[in-house]
C-alpha positions in Angstrom: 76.7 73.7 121.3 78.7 76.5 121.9 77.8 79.3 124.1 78.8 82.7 123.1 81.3 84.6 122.8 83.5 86.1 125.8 82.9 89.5 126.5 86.0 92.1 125.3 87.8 93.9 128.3 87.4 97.1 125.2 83.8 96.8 125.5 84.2 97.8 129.3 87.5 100.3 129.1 86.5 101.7 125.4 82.4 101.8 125.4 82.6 104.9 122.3 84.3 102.5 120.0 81.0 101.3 118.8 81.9 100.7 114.7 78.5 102.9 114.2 77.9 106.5 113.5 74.9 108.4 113.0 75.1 110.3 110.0 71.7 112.3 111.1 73.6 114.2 114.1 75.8 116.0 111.2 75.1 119.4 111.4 73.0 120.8 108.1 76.6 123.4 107.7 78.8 120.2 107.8 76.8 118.7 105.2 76.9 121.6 102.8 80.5 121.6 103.9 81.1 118.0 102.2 79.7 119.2 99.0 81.6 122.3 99.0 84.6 119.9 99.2 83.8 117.7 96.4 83.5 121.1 94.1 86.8 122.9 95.2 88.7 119.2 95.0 87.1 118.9 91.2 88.0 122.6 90.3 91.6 122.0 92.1 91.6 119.3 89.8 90.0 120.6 86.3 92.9 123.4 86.6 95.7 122.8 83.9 98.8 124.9 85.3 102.3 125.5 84.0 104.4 122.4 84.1 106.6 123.9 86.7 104.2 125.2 88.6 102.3 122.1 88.5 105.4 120.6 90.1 106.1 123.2 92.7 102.2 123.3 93.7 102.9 119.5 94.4 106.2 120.0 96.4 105.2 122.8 98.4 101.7 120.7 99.5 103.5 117.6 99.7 105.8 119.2 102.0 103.3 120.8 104.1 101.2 117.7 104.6 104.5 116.1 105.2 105.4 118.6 108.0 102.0 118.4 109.1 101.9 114.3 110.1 105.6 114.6 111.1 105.6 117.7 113.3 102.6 116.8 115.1 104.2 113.7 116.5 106.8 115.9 117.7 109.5 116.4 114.6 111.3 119.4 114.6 112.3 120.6 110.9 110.4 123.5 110.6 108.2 123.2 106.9 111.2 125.1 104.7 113.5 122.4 106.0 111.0 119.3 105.1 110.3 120.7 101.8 114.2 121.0 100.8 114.6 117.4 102.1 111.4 116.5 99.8 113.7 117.7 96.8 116.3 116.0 98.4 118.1 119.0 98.9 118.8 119.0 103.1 121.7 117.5 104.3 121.6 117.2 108.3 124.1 116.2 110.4 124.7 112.9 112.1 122.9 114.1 115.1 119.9 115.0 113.5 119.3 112.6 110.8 116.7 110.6 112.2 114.3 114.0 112.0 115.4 113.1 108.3 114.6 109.9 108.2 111.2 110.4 109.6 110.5 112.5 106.9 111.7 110.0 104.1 109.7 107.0 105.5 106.6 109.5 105.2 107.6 110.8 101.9 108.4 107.2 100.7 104.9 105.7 102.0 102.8 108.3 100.4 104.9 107.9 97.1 104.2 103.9 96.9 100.0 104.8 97.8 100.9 106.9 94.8 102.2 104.1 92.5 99.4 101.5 93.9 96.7 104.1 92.6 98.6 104.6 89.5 99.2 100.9 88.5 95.5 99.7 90.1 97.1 97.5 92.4 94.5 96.2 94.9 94.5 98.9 97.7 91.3 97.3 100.0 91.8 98.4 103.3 92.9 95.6 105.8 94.7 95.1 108.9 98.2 93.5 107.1 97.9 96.9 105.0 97.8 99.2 107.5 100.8 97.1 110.0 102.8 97.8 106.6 102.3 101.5 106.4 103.1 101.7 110.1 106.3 99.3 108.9 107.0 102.3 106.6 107.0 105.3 108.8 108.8 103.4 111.3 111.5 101.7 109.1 115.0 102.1 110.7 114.5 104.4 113.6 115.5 103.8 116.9 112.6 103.2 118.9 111.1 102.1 122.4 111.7 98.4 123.8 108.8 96.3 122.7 108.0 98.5 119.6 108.3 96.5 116.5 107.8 98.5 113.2 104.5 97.2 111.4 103.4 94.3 114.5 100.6 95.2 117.2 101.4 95.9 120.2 101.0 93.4 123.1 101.6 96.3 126.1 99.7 99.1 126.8 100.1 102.5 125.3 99.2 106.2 125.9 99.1 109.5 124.6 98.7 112.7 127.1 96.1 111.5 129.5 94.6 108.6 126.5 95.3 105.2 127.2 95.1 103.3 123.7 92.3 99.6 123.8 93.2 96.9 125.9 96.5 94.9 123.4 94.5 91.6 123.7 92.0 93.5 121.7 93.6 95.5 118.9 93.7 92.9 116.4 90.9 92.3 116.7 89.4 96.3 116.7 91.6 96.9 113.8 89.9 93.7 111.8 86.8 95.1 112.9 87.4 99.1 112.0 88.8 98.0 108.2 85.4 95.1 108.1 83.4 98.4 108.9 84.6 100.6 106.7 85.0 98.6 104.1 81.1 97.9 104.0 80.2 101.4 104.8 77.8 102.7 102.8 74.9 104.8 101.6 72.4 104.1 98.3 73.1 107.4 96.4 75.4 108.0 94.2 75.6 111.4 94.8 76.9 110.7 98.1 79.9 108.7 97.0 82.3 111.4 97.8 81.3 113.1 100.9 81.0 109.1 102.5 84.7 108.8 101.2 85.5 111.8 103.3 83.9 111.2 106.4 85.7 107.3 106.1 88.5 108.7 105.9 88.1 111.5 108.6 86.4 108.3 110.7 89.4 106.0 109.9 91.8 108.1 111.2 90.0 109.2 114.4 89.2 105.0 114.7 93.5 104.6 114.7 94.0 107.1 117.4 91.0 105.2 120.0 92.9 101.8 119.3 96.2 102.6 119.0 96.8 99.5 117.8 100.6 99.8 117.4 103.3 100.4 120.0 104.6 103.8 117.9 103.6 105.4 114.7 100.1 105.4 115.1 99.2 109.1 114.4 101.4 109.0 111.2 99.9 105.4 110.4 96.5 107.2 111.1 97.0 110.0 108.3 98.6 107.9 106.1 95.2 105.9 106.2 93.5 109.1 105.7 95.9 110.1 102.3 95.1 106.7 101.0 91.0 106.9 101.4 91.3 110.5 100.2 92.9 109.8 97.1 90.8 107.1 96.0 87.8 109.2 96.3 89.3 110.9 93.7 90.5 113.8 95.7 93.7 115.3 93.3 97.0 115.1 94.8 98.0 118.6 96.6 94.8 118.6 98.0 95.0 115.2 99.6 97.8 116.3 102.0 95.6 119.1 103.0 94.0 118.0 106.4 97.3 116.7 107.7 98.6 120.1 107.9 95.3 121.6 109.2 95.4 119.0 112.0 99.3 120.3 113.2 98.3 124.1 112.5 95.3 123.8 114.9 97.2 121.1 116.6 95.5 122.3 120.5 91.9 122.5 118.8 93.0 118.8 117.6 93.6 117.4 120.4 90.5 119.4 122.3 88.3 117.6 119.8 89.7 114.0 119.7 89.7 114.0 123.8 85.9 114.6 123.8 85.4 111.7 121.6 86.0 109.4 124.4 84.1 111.0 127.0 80.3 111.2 127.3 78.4 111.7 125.3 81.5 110.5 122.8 80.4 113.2 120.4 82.2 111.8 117.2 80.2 114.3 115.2 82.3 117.4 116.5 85.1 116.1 115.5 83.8 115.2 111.9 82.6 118.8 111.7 85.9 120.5 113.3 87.7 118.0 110.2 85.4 118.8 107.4 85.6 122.7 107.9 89.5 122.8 108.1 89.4 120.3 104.9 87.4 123.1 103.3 89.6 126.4 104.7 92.6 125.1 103.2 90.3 124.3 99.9 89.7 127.5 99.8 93.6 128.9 100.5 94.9 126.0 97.9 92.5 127.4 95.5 93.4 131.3 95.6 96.7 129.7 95.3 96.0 128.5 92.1 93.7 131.5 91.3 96.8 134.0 91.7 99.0 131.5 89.2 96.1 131.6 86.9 95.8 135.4 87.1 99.8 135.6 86.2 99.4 133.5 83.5 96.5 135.7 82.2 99.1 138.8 82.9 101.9 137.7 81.0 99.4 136.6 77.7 98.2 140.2 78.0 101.6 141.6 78.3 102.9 140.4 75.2 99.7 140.3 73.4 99.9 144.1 73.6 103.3 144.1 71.8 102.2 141.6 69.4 102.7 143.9 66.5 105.7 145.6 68.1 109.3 144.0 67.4 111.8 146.7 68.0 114.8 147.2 70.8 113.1 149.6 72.3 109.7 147.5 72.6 111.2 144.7 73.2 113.3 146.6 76.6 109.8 147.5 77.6 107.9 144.3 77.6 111.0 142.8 79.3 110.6 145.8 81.8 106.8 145.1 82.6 107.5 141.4 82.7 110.7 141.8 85.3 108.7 144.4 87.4 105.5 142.0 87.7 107.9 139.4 89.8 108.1 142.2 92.6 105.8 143.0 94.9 107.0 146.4 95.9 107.3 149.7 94.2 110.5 150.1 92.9 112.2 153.5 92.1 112.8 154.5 88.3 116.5 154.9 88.9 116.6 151.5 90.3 114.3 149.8 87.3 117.7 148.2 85.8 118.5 146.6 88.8 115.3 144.6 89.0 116.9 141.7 86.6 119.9 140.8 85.1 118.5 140.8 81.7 117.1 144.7 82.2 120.9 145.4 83.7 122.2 144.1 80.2 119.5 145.7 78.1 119.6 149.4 79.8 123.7 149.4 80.0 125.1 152.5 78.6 121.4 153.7 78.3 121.0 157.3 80.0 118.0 158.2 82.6 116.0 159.6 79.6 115.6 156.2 78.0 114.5 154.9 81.3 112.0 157.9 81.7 110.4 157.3 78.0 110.2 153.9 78.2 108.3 154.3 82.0 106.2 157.5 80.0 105.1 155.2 77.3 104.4 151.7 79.8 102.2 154.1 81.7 100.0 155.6 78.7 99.6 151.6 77.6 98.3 150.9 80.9 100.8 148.0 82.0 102.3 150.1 85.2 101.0 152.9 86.9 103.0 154.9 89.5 102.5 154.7 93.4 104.2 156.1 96.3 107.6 154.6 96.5 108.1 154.1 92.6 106.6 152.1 90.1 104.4 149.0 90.1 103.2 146.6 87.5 99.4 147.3 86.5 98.5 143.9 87.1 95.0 144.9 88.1 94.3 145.8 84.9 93.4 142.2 84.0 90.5 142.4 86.5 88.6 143.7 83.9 88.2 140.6 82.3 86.7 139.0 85.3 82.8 138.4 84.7 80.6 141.3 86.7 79.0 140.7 90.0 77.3 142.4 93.3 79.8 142.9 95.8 78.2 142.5 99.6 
């Protein structure tokens, strides 16, 4: 017979690493929070957008969540820098290059979950999966004696005033957290995405308790968190969101992992201080996409109301309503041909009269209206076509 099994030294250092949460102690807000989530992600991704839009909503989001997981471990390229190196555009000296590199190994990482979910290659989560994405953001970096890119740790670790589970036990926890999550579920369809979230949310906070490897873990931890995201069907841009909520709140972050591990190990706070910031950059991605929608609508409109008008002179004025809506400040009528080099062309050797009809006759049609400081694009116009409702 065998007796059982030796007690772990986490059970007696780590008592809140329990693999259990109780879904009931979610606050009714959080709840309505989750489903919130799963609309904004479907409308983020039910929006068709301009090709190169499309493409600059993904690098500017890529970049951001990119920024995010690397800054918070202490990366310096500020988020303009990160995005040009996304587009491969930032060259950095010798000196520097390893803030580069950290940013590649991210970028690179998140690409290949990418091309796993694209080609259906098996993407279960297990503990040689996640040692490989910790292998990824670690790959060719100089790093701490004893740190091995992608192998456990076997010496103790800390972050701040955190001391990571016992290393005799993190193969072990992190066998156990991917067994636990894997299995995790609940008997409703309709809860299929929120319980994607909160794996994901739990997944990463379960990485930062172990700290299973000797460097890397908070980037490991959110590339964990990108992975579960996107196969809950959450669309691209919006799957790099909470990475950069965690860095922008980055003191509230840490606040709310701390009181994790102490009594009464409140993993719900930390759930609910996730699932709102998901939502509040939901809600800023969307009016992103809202104001490219509402140009789009502009510029139909614009030349829908010269449709039936082909001359020089009409086609200098849509040009001149078009240039103008790029600016976001008045603009002087003696300055009007300076907005664009294709207004510059088209009013050469063209007198202040011509200017002043061609302002006269955009104003009558509605498409700019004069304000203090000069003239603006009557882009507001197209509010019209919004449907009516109470404002509070």
């Amino acid at each position: 017979m065998t007796g059982p099994a030796p007690a772990r030294q986490y059970a007696e250092t780590h008592p809140w690493i329990t693999f259990q949460v109780d879904l009931t102690k979610l606050s009714h807000k959080t709840w309505l929070l989750l489903g919130e989530a799963e609309s904004k992600c479907q409308h983020v991704a039910g929006v068709p957008l301009r090709p190169a839009v499309a493409r600059r909503l993904h690098e500017i989001y890529l970049s951001k969540g990119i920024h995010g997981t690397a800054s918070i471990e202490g990366n310096t390229l500020s988020e303009d820098e990160v995005l040009q190196r996304v587009t491969g555009e930032l060259k950095l000296p010798p000196s520097r290059e390893y803030l580069g590199r950290e940013i590649d190994n991210i970028l690179a990482a998140c690409n290949n979950i990418l091309s796993d979910v694209a080609n259906r290659r098996p993407m279960e989560l297990t503990p040689a999966r996640i040692s490989t994405f910790n292998g990824q953001v670690l790959s060719g970096l100089d790093l701490e004696d004893g740190v091995a890119p992608g192998e456990i740790r076997q010496h103790q670790v800390g972050v701040l005033n955190y001391r990571g589970a016992p290393a005799e036990d993190c193969e072990f926890l992190l066998d156990r957290m991917c067994t636990w999550l894997n299995q995790l579920r609940i008997d409703d369809d309709a809860m299929t995405f929120p319980l994607a979230i909160l794996k994901a949310i739990l997944a990463h906070l379960y990485i930062a308790w172990i700290h299973p490897f000797g460097d890397g873990n908070g980037r490991t931890a959110r590339l964990i968190e990108f992975q579960l995201l996107i196969q809950a069907g959450v669309p691209v841009p919006a799957a790099h969101l909470l990475s950069d909520f965690y860095n922008k709140t980055r003191d509230a972050y840490y606040r709310e992992l701390a009181r994790t591990s102490r009594p009464p190990f409140p993993v719900e706070r930390f759930i609910d201080y996730a699932v709102q910031g998901f939502v509040d950059e939901l809600r800023e991605q969307l009016e992103d996409i809202r104001r490219e929608q509402m140009r789009v609508t502009w510029e139909n409109f614009v030349h829908e109301s010269f449709r039936d008008a082909d001359t020089p002179a009409k086609r200098r004025q849509k040009c001149l309503v078009l240039d103008l809506s790029e600016k976001g400040t008045p603009i002087p009528a003696s300055k009007l041909p300076e907005v664009s080099g294709r207004l510059a062309v088209m009013y050469a050797g063209k007198g202040s009269k011509t200017i002043s009809r061609d302002v006269n006759e955009l104003v009558k049609m509605k498409l700019l209206r004069r304000v203090r400081g000069g003239l603006l694009a009557n882009t507001d116009v197209i509010r019209a076509f919004l449907p009516l409702r109470a404002e509070n």
